[in-house]
C-alpha positions in Angstrom: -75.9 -120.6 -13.8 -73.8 -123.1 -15.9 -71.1 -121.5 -18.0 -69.5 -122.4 -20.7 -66.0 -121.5 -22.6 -66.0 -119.5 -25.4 -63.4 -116.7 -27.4 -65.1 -113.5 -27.5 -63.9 -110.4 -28.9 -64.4 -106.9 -27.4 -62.9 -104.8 -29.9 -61.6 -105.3 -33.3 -58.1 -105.9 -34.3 -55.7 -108.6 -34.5 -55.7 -112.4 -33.5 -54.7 -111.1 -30.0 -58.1 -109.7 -29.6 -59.6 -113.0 -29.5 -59.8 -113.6 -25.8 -60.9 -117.2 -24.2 -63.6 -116.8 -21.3 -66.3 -118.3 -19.4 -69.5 -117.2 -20.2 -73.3 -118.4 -18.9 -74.7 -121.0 -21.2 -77.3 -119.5 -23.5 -80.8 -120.0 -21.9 -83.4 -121.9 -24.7 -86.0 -119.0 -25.3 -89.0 -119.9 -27.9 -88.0 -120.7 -31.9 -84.2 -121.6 -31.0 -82.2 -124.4 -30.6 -78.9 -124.7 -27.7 -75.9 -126.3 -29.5 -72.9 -128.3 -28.3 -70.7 -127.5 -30.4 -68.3 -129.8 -31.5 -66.4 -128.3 -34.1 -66.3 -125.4 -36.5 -64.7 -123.9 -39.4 -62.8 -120.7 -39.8 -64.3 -118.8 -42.4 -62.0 -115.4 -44.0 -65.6 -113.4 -43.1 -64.6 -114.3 -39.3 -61.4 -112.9 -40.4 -63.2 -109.3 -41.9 -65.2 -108.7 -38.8 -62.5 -109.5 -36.5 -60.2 -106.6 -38.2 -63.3 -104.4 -38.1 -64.7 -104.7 -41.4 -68.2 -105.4 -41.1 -69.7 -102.8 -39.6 -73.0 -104.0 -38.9 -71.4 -106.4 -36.1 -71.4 -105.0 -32.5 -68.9 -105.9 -30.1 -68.4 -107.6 -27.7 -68.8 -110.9 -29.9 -68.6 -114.5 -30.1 -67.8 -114.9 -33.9 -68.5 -118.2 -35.8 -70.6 -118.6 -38.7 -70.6 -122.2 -39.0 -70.9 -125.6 -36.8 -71.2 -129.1 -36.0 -72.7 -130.5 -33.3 -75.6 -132.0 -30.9 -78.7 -131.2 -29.7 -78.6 -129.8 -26.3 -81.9 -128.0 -25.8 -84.8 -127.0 -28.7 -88.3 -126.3 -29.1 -88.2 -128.2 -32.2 -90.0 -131.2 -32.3 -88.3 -132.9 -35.2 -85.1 -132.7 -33.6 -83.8 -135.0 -30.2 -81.7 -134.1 -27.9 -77.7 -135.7 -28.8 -79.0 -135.4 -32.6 -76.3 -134.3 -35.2 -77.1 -131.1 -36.8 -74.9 -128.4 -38.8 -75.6 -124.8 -38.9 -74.0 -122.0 -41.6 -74.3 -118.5 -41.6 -77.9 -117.0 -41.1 -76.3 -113.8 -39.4 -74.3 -116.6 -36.7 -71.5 -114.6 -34.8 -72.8 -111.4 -36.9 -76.3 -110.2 -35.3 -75.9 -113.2 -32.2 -73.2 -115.2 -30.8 -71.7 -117.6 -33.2 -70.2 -120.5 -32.7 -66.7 -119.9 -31.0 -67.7 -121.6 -28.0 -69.3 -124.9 -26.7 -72.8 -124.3 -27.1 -74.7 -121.9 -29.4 -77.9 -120.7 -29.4 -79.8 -120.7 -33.0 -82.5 -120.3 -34.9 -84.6 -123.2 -35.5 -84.8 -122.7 -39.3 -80.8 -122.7 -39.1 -80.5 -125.7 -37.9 -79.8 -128.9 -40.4 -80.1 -132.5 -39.0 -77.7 -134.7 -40.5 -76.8 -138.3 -40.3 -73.3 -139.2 -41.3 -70.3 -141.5 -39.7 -67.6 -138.4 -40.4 -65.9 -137.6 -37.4 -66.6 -134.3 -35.9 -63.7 -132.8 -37.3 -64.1 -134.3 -41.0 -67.6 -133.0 -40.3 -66.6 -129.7 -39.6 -65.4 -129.1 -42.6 -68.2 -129.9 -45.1 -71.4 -126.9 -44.2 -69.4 -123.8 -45.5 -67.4 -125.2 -48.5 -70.6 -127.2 -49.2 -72.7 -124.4 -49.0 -70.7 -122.6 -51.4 -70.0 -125.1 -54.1 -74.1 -125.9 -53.7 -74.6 -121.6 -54.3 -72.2 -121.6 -57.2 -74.0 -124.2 -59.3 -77.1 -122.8 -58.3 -76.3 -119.5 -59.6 -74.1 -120.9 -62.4 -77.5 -122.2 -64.3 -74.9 -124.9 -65.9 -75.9 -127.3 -68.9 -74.5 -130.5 -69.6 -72.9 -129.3 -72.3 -71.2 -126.6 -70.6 -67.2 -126.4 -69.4 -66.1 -125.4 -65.8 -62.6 -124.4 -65.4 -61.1 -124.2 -61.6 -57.9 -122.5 -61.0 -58.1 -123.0 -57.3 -60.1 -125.4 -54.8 -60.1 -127.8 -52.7 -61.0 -131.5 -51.9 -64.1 -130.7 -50.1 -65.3 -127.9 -52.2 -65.2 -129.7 -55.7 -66.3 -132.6 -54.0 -69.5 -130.9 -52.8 -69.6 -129.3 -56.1 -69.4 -132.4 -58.4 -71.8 -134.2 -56.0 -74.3 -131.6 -56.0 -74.6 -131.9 -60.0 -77.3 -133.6 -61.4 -77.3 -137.1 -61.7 -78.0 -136.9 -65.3 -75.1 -134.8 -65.7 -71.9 -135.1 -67.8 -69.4 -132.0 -68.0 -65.9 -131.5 -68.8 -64.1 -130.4 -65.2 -61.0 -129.0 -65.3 -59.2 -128.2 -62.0 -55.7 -127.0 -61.5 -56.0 -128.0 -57.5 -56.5 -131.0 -57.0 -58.3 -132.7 -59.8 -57.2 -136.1 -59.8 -59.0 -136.3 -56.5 -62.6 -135.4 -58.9 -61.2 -137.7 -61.1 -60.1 -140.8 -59.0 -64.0 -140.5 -57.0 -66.4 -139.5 -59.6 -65.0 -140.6 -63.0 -64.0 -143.9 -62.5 
């Protein structure tokens, strides 16, 4: 059985409870997709169910709600093997093994092709903060003429969020954090 490395946690606690093994290399089974990971961020939910805090996660865990990688195995047939994909959340390193380790197992419908010339690391940085600037102007229901006011951020985040905006679009953004990068990208 190939095996794999990956930081598992038995019990909840601290940063010292994140222990780096070798485990067997999650076996294809019907509607899921093996990923080789090859990078992934840290989210602060990792952080909650780590210390505990989400009690609907079992342990012993590999946490990781979000990744980059390649195609290793699917039964898919959109998707090649060595393709780029993401994956975010979808109960990832919650109800199954996340992403933590070198390959992951997911569910097809969690898995997003992409095509991009980001590293892997620049890569692993966009899914989450993405997904969440994509969520807030979803649920936001914003209007042209409407304001939006940032007291924190960050480059990726208002990035996504400004790119997400309609074309058509035209708002005042104010950011404390970071706004000349909005500025010097999307308003000039």
């Amino acid at each position: 059985m190939k095996k794999m490395k990956a930081i598992v946690i038995y019990e909840p606690g601290g940063p010292e409870k994140l222990l780096l093994e070798e485990r067997p290399i999650p076996e294809l089974r019907e509607g899921w997709t093996l990923v080789k990971v090859r990078g992934f961020g840290i989210n602060h939910s990792e952080i909650f169910t780590r210390q505990g805090l989400s009690p609907s996660v079992s342990f012993p865990r590999i946490l990781g709600i979000e990744c980059v990688g390649q195609v290793a195995e699917t039964t898919r047939t959109d998707l090649e093997i060595g393709q780029k994909v993401v994956s975010i959340m979808g109960e990832m390193g919650r109800a199954y093994d996340g992403s933590y380790a070198e390959y992951v197992l997911l569910p097809n419908d969690q898995v997003y092709p992409v095509e991009t010339s980001l590293s892997w690391a620049e890569l692993a940085a966009v899914p989450e903060t993405y997904y969440t600037a994509l969520g807030s102007l979803k649920n936001l229901h914003i209007k042209p003429e409407d304001n939006i006011f940032s007291s924190g951020g960050n480059q990726w985040c208002w990035s996504s969020f400004l790119l997400a905006l309609p074309k058509h679009s035209f708002l005042m953004f104010i950011s404390l954090v970071r706004f000349e990068v909005a500025l010097n990208n999307f308003f000039t």
